[in-house]
C-alpha positions as CSV (number, residue, x, y, z in Angstrom):
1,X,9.4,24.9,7.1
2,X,5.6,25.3,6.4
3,X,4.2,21.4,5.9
4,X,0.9,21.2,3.6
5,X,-1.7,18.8,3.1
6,X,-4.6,18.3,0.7
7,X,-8.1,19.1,1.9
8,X,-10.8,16.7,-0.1
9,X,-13.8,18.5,-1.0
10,X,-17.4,17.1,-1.7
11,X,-17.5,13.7,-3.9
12,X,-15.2,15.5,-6.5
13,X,-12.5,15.0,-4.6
14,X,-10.7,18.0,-5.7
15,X,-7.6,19.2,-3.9
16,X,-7.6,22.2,-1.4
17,X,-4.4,23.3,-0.4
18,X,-4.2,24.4,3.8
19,X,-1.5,24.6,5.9
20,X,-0.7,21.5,8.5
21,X,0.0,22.0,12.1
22,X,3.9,21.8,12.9
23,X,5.0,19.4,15.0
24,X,5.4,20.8,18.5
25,X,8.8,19.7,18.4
26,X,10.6,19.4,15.2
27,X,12.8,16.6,14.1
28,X,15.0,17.2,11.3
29,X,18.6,15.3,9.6
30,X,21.6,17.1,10.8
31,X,24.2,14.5,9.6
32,X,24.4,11.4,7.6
33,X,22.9,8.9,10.4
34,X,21.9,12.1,12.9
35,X,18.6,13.7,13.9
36,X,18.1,16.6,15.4
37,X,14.7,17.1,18.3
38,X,13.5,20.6,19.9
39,X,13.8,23.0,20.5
40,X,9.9,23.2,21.5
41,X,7.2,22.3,24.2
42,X,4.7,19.4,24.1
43,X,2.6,17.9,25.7
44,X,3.0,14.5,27.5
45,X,0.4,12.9,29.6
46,X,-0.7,15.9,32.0
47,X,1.8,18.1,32.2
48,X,3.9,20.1,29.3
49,X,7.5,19.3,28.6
50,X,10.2,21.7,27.3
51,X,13.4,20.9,25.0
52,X,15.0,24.1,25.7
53,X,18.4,23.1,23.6
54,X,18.3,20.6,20.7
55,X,19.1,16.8,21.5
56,X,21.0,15.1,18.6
57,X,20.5,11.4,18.6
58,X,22.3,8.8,16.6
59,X,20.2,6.8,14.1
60,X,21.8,3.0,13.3
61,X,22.0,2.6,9.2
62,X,20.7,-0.4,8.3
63,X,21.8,-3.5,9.4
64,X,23.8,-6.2,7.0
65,X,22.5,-9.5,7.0
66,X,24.6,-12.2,5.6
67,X,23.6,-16.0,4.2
68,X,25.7,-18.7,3.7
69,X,24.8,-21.5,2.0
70,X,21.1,-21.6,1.0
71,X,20.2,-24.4,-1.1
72,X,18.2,-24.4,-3.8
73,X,17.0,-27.8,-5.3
74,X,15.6,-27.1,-8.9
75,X,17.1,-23.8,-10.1
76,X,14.8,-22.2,-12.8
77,X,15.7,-21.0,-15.9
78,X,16.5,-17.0,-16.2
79,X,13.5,-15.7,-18.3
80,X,14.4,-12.2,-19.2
81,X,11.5,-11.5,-21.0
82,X,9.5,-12.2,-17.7
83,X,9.1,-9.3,-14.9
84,X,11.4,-8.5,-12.1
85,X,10.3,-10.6,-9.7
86,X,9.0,-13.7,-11.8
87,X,12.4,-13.7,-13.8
88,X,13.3,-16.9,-11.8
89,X,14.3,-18.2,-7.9
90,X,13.6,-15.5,-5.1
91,X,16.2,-15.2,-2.2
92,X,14.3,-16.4,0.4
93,X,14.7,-13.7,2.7
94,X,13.6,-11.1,0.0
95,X,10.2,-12.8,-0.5
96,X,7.4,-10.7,0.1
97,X,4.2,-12.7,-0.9
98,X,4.3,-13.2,-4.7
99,X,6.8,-10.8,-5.0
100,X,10.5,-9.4,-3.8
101,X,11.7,-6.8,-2.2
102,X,13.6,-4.3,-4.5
103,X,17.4,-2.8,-3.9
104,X,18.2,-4.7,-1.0
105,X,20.7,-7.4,-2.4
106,X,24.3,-6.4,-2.4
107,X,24.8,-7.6,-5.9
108,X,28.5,-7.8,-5.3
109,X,28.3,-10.3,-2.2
110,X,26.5,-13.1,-4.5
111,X,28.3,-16.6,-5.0
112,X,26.8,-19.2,-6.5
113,X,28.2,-22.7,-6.0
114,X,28.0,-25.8,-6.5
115,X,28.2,-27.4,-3.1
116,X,28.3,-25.6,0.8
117,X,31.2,-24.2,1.9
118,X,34.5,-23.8,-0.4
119,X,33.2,-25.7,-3.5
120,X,33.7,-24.2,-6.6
121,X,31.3,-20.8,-7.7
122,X,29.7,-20.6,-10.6
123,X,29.7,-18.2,-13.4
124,X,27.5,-15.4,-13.8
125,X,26.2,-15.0,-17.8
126,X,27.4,-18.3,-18.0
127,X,26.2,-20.6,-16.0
128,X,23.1,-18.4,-14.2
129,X,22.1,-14.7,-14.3
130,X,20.8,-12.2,-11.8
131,X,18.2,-9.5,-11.6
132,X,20.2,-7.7,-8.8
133,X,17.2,-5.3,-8.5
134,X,14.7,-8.0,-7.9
135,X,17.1,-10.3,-6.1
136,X,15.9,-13.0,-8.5
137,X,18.4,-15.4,-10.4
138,X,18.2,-18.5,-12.5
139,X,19.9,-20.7,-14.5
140,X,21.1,-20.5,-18.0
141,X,20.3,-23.4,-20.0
142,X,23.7,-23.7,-21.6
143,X,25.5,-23.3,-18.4
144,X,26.6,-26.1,-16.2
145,X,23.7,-26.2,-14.1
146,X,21.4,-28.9,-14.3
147,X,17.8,-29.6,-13.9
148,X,17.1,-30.6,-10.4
149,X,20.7,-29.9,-9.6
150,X,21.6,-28.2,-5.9
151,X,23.0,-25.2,-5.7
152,X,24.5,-23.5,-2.8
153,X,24.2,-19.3,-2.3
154,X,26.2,-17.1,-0.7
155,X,24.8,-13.5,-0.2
156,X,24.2,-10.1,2.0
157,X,21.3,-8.0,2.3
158,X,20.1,-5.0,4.1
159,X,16.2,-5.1,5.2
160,X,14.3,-1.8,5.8
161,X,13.5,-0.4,9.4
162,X,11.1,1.9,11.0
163,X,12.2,3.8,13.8
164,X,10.5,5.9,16.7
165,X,11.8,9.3,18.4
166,X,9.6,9.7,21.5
167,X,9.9,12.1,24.5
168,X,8.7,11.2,27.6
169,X,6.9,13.0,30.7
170,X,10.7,13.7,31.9
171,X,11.3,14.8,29.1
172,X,14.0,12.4,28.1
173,X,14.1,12.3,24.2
174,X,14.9,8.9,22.2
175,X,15.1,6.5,19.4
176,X,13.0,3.0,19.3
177,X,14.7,1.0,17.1
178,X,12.0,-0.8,14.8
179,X,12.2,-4.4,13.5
180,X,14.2,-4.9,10.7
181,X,11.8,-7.0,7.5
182,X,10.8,-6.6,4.0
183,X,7.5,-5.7,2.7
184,X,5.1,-4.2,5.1
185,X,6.2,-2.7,8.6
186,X,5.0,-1.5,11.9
187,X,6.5,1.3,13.9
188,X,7.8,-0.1,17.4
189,X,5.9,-0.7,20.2
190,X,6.5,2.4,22.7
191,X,5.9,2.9,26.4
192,X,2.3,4.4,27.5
193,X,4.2,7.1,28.7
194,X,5.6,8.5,26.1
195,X,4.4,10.8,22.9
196,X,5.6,9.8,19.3
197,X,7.1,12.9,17.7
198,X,8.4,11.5,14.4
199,X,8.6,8.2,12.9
200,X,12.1,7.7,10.5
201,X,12.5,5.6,7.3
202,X,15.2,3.3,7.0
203,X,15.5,1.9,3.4
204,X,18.3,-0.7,3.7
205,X,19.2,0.6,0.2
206,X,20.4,4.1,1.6
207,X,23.6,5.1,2.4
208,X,22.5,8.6,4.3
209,X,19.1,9.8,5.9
210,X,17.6,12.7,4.0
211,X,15.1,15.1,5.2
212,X,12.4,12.7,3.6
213,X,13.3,9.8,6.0
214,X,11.8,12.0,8.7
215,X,7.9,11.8,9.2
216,X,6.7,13.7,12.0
217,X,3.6,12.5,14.0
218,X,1.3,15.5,12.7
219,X,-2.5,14.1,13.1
220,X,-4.3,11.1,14.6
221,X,-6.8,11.9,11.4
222,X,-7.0,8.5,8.9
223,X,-7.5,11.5,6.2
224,X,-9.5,15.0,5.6
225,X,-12.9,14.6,6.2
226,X,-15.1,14.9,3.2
227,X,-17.6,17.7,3.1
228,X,-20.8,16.1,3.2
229,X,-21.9,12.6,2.9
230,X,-23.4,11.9,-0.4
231,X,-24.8,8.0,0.0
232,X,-28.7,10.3,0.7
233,X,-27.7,11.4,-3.2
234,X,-25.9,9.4,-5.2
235,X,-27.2,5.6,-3.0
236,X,-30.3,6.6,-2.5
237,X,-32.0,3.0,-3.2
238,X,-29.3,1.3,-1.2
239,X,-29.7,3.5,1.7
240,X,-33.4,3.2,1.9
241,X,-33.2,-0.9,1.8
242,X,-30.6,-0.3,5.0
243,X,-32.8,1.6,6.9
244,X,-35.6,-0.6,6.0
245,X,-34.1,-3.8,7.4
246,X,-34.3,-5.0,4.0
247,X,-31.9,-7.6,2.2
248,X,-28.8,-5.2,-0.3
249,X,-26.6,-7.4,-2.8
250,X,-23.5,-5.5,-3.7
251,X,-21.0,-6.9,-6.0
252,X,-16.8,-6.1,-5.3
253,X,-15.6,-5.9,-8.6
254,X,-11.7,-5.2,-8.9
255,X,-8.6,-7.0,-9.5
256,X,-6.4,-8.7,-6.9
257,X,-6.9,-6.3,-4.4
258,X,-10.4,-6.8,-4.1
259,X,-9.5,-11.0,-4.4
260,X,-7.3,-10.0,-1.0
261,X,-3.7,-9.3,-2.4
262,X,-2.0,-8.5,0.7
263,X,-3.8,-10.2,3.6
264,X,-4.5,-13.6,1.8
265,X,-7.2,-16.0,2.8
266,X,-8.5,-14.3,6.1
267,X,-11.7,-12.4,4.1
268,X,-12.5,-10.6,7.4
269,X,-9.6,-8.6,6.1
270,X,-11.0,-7.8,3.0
271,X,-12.1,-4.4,2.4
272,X,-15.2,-5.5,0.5
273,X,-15.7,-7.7,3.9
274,X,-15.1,-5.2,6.4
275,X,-17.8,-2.7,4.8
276,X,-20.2,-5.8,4.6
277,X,-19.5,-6.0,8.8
278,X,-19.7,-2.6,9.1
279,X,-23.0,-2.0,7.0
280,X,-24.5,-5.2,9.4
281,X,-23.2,-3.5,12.5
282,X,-24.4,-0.1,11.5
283,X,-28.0,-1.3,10.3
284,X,-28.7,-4.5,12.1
285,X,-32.1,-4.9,10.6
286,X,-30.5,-5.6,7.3
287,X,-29.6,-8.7,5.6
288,X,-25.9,-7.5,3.9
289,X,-24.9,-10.3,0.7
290,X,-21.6,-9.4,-0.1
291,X,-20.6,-10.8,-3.8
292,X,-16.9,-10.6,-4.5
293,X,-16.2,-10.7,-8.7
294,X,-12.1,-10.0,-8.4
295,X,-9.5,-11.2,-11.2
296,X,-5.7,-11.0,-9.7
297,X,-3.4,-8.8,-12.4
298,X,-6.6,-8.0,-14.5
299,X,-7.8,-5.1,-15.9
300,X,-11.5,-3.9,-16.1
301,X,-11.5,-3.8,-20.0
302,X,-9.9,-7.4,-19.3
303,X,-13.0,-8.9,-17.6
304,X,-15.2,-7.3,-19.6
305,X,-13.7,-8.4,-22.9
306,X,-13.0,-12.0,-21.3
307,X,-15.5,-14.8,-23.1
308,X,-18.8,-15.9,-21.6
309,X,-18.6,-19.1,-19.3
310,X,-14.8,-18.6,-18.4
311,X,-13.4,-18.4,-14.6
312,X,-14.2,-14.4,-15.5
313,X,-17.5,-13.0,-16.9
314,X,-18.6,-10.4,-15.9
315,X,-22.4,-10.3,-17.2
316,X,-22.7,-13.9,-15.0
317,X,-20.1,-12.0,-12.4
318,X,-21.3,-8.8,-11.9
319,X,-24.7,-7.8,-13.7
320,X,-26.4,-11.3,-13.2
321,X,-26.5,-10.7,-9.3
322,X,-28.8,-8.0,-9.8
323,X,-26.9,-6.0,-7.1
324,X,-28.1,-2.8,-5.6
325,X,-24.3,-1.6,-5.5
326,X,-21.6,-2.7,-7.8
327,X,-17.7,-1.2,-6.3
328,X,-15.2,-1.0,-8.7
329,X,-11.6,-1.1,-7.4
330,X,-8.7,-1.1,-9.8
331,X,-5.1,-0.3,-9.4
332,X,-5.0,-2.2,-12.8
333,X,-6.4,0.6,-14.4
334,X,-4.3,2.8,-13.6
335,X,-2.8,2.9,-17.1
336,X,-5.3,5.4,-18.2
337,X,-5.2,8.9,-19.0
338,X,-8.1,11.5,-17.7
339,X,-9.5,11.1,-21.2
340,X,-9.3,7.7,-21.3
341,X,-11.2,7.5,-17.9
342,X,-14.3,9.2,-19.3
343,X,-14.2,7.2,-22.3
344,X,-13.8,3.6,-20.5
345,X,-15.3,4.1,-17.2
346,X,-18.8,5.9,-18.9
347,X,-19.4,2.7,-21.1
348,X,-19.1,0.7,-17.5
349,X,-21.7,2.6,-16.3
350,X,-23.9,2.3,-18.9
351,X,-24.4,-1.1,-18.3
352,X,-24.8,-0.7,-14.8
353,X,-27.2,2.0,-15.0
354,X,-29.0,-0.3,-17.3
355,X,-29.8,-2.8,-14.4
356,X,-30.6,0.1,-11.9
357,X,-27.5,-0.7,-10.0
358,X,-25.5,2.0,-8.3
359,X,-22.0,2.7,-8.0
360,X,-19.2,3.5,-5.7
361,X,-16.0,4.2,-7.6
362,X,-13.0,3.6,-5.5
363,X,-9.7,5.6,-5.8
364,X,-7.0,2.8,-5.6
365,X,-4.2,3.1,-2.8
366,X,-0.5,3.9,-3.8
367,X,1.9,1.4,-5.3
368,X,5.7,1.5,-5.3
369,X,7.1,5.1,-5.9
370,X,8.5,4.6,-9.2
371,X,5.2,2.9,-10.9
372,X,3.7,6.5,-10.0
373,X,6.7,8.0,-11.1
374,X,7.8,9.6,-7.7
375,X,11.0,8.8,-6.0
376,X,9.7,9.3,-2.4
377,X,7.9,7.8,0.4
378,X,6.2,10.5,1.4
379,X,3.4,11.3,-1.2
380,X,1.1,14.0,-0.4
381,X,-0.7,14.3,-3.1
382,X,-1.4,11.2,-6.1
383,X,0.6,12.2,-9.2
384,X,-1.8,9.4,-11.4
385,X,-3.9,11.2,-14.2
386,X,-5.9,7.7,-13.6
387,X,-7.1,9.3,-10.2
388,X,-7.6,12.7,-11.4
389,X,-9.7,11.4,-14.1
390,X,-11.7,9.6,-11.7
391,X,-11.9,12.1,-9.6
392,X,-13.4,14.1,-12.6
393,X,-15.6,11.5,-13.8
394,X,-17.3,10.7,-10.6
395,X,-18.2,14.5,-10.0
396,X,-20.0,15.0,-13.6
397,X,-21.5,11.7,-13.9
398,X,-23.0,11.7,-10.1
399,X,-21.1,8.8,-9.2
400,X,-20.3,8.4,-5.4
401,X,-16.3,8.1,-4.6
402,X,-14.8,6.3,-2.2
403,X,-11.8,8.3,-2.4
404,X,-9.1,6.1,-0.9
405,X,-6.0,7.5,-2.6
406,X,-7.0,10.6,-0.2
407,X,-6.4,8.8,2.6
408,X,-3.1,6.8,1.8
409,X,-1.4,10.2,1.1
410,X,-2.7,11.5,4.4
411,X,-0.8,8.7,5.9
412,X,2.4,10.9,6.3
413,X,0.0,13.3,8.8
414,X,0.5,9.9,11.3
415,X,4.3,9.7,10.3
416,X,3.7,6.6,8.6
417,X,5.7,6.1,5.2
418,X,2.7,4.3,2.9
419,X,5.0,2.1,1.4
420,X,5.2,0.0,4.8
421,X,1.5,-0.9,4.5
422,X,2.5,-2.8,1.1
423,X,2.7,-6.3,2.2
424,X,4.1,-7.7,-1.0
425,X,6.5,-4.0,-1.3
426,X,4.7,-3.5,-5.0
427,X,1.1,-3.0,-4.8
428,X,-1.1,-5.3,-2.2
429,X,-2.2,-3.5,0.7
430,X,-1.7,-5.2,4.5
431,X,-4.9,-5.3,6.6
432,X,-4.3,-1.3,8.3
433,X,-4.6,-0.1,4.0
434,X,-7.6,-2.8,3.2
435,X,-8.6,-0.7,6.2
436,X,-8.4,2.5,4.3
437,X,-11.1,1.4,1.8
438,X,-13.3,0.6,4.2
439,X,-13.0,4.0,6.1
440,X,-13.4,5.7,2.9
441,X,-16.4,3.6,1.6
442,X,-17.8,4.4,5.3
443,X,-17.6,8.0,4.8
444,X,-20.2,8.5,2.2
445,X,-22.9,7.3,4.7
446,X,-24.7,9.8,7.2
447,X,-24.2,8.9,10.6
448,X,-27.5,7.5,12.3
C-alpha cells in the first residue's frame, strides 16, 4: 500500500501531494489482537538485518482496571445543560486536567452506594445520573442523595496504551508494551540497540486492532519543510531590530493555548516562551519582551468585543504594547468557514496594520477526532475550512504563517498518533505539541 503525505509549499501553505517512503519492514493487522512484521531488510546499527518470513506477534488488548469504593464527599448536582465533562463529579482516574477522558468507563460496571462495601446502591435517573461518555455523574436533586453526603463508587475502566515493535541487530523482532494512562502518552522507552519500526494505538475503548492502530516509523522529519523562509518579506521590521541587537515587543494573543492549556504553570513550556528563548539564543544582541494577552475558552471576536477595563481588552492587551509582532493562535476560532476567515481575520488586521505591527498567523494543532469531524487518529491532512481559510487568507493578504496544523498531521511520518500529545485528551497540547509551534514559528526565519 502506497502511504502519502502533504508537502507545504511557500507561506500559502497549500497542499502537495508526494509519495512517502515505505517502511523498510512493514507492519500490518492480521487478526483481532495480531500484527504481522517483514518480510523486508533494515537497517540496525551497522549492519543490515533481513526478515526473510513474516513474524506474527501477539498484541495485549487493553487492560481492565477496576475501583472499589472511591469516595466522594459532596456529590454535585447532574447539570445536563452543561458539557461533557463539566456535567458534574469526574472519576478520578479519568481526569485529564480540566477535562476527562472519553469512552473509557464501562458504563455497565457503575454502582453507586451509599457506604463501602455491600451497602445498598443507588438508583440511576433517580437518585444520580451518568454521562457514560464523559465518565461524569452527579446527583439528582430529588433523589436521596444529600448535600455533603458520602458516596461510595464501584466501577471499571480501560486506559489507552502505546506500544512499540522494534527489531534488533539480531534481528529478533518484538513488542514494548507502553504504559497504560489517559490523556497524553509516550511511546516506551526502547534499548539503544534496536530500530523502531511501528508504533500501535491501543484505545481502551476498542474491541479489535484495525489497520489504523498501526503507525509505522516513516521519518525523523517534525514536518515538510517550507519552501523558503519568508520573515526577510513579510517581518521585515522585526528581523532588522534582531539583527540590530535592538529591543522587539511581541504580543501572544490566543486563547488557552497560548495561556498554557496543557503544560500548566511551567511558561518555559509555553510556545510563545520557547520562541522568546529561541529568538534570544538565536540573536544574542537582542533584548526579546515577550507579552502574553491569552483568554482560556475565548474566542478572538470574544476579546475583541469584551468591554474596556475588564480582565480582557484587547486595545490595553494587545495594541497598547506597541509590539513589533502581534501572534494570533486560536483553536477557538475554529468555528469559521473560509469566508468567514476573510471577513473576521481582515478587520483584525486592520487594526494591527494601523499601529505598524506585524503578524504571524498561527494554524492551530488538532483537537479530538470528532470536533474535526474525523474518526481517526491518524490525520494526514486538516479537514477544518478554519485552516484552509487561513491558509488562503495569509497568502493574499502577505501575512506570514506559522503553519502548525502542518506539522501535527506530519506526526504520523514518526508513528506517533497526535491525539497522545493532548494532555487534557480534547484540545491542550503537552510540552512535545507547544513544541510544534515553536518549530513552525522558527521556520519562517533564515538561518544566520
Amino acid at each position: 500500500m502506497t502511504l502519502w503525505c502533504i508537502a507545504i509549499v511557500g507561506s500559502l501553505g497549500a497542499a502537495e501531494v508526494s509519495p512517502a517512503m515505505e517502511p523498510s519492514l512493514p507492519v500490518r493487522v492480521v487478526g483481532a489482537w495480531e500484527i504481522a512484521v517483514g518480510p523486508g531488510i533494515i537497517r540496525v546499527g551497522e549492519r543490515d538485518v533481513s526478515i526473510a518470513d513474516p513474524v506474527q506477534l501477539a498484541v495485549d488488548p487493553p487492560e481492565t482496571r477496576l475501583v472499589r469504593d472511591e469516595c466522594y464527599t459532596d456529590l454535585p448536582a447532574f447539570d445536563s445543560a452543561a458539557p461533557g465533562w463539566r456535567k458534574g463529579a469526574r472519576l478520578r482516574p479519568l481526569i485529564t486536567e480540566e477535562c476527562s477522558a472519553t469512552g473509557l468507563l464501562d458504563e455497565a460496571t457503575l454502582r453507586i452506594k451509599t457506604g463501602p462495601g455491600a451497602a445498598p446502591v443507588l438508583t440511576r435517573g433517580v437518585d444520580y445520573e451518568l454521562d457514560p461518555f464523559w465518565a461524569t455523574f452527579g446527583r439528582l436533586e430529588s433523589g436521596n442523595i444529600a448535600r455533603r453526603q458520602a458516596v461510595f463508587v464501584d466501577y471499571a475502566y480501560r486506559p489507552n496504551r502505546l506500544d512499540s515493535v522494534i527489531v534488533n541487530a539480531a534481528g529478533i523482532v518484538t513488542r514494548v508494551p507502553g504504559a497504560a494512562g489517559v490523556g497524553a502518552l509516550r511511546p516506551p522507552a526502547v534499548p539503544d540497540d534496536a530500530v523502531v519500526l511501528a508504533n500501535v494505538w491501543v484505545p481502551g475503548f476498542t474491541d479489535a486492532l484495525t489497520e489504523d492502530a498501526v503507525f509505522p516509523v516513516l521519518s525523523d522529519a517534525p514536518s515538510p519543510a517550507p519552501e523558503a523562509p519568508v520573515a526577510d518579506r513579510l517581518l521585515p521590521n522585526m528581523l532588522r531590530k534582531l539583527r540590530a541587537g535592538e529591543t522587539v515587543t511581541i504580543v501572544a494573543w490566543g486563547d488557552s493555548v497560548t495561556n498554557g492549556g496543557g503544560v500548566g504553570d511551567d511558561v518555559n513550556n509555553w510556545y510563545q516562551h520557547q520562541i522568546a528563548a529561541r529568538l534570544q539564543a538565536r540573536f544574542p544582541r537582542a533584548r526579546i519582551r515577550m507579552l502574553t494577552a491569552a483568554w482560556g475558552g475565548a474566542s478572538s471576536r470574544l476579546y475583541l468585543d469584551a468591554p474596556p477595563g475588564g480582565d480582557h481588552d484587547f486595545q490595553r492587551d494587545v495594541l497598547d504594547p506597541k509590539p513589533d509582532l502581534v501572534t494570533i493562535e486560536f483553536v477557538n476560532d475554529a468555528y469559521l468557514d473560509e469566508a468567514g476567515v476573510q471577513a473576521h481575520y481582515g478587520s483584525i488586521l486592520d487594526r494591527l496594520r494601523g499601529i505598524d505591527a506585524e503578524v504571524v498567523l498561527f494554524t492551530p494543532h488538532l483537537v479530538r477526532p470528532d470536533w474535526m469531524g474525523v474518526n481517526t487518529e491518524n490525520v494526514r491532512t486538516d479537514p477544518r475550512p478554519y485552516v484552509t481559510g487561513l491558509r488562503r487568507f495569509a497568502h493574499e493578504k502577505n501575512v506570514a504563517l506559522a503553519d502548525t496544523s502542518a506539522r501535527w498531521c506530519a506526526l504520523w511520518r514518526q508513528g506517533i498518533p497526535y491525539t497522545t500529545l493532548l494532555a487534557n485528551a480534547i484540545n491542550h497540547p503537552d510540552a512535545r505539541g507547544m513544541a510544534l509551534f515553536s518549530d513552525a514559528f522558527m521556520a519562517l526565519l533564515p538561518e544566520e
